[in-house]
C-alpha positions as CSV (number, residue, x, y, z in Angstrom):
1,X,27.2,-55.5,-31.6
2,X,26.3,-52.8,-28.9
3,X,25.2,-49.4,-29.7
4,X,27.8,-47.2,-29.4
5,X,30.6,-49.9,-29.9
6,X,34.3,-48.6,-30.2
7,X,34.3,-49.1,-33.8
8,X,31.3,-47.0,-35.0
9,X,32.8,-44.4,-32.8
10,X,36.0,-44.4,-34.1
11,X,35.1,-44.5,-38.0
12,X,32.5,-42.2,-36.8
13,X,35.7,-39.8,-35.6
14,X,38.0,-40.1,-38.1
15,X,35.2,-40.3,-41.0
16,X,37.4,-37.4,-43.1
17,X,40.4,-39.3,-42.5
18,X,39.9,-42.7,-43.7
19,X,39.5,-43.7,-47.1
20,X,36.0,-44.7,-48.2
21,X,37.2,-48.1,-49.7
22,X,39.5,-48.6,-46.1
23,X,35.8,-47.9,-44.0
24,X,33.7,-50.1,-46.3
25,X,36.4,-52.5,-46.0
26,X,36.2,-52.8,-42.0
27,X,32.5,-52.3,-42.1
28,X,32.1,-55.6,-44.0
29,X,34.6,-57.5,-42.7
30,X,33.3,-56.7,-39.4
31,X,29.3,-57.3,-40.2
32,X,30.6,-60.7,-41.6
33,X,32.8,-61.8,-38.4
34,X,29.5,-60.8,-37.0
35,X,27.9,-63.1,-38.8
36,X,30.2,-65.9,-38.5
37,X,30.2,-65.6,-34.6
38,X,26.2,-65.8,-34.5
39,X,26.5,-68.7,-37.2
40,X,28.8,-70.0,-35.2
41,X,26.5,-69.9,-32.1
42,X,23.7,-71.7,-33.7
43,X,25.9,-74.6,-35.1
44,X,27.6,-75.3,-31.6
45,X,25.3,-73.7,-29.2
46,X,27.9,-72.9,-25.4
47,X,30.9,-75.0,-27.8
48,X,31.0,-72.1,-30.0
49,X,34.6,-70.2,-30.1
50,X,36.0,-67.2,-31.7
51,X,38.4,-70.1,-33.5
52,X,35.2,-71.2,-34.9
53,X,33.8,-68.6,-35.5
54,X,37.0,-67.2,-37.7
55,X,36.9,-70.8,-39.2
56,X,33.4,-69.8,-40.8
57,X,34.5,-66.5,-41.7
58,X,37.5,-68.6,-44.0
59,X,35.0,-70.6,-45.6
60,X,32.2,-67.4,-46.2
61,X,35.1,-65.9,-47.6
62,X,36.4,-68.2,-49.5
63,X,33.2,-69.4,-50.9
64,X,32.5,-65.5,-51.9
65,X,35.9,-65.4,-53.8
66,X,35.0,-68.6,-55.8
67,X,31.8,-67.0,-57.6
68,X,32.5,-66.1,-60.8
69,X,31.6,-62.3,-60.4
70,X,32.4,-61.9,-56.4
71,X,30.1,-58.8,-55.8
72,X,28.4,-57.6,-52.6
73,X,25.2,-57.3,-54.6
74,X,22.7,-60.0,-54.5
75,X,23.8,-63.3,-57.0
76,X,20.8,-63.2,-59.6
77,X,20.4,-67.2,-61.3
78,X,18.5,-68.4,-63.4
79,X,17.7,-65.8,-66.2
């Protein structure tokens, strides 16, 4: 994302006036389409679409929902 992008400078803004839970909400939701896209990218190289890309999103998503304890926090296994 660019520096400066619309929606740092809108949660930037309106900081006071949206909930906590709402921001972190659209912050991670954001940094994982983020994610998707550039997954997306090196999967399909000039193929890659935003369908794709929201495609992966579904699956990170859904595969986040299906652990046991879904938490943003690093999974610990094995101990």
């Amino acid at each position: 994302m660019k520096d400066n992008n619309p929606l740092d400078l809108h949660l930037e803004i309106n900081k006071l006036n949206i909930p906590a839970d709402v921001r972190d909400a659209t912050i991670f939701v954001s940094d994982t389409l983020l994610i998707a896209w550039k997954s997306a990218q090196s999967i399909f190289g000039e193929r890659a679409s935003p369908e794709v890309a929201l495609a992966i999103f579904d699956r990170i998503e859904t595969r986040m929902h299906s652990q046991s304890s879904f938490s943003i926090a690093p999974q610990v296994h094995g101990t």
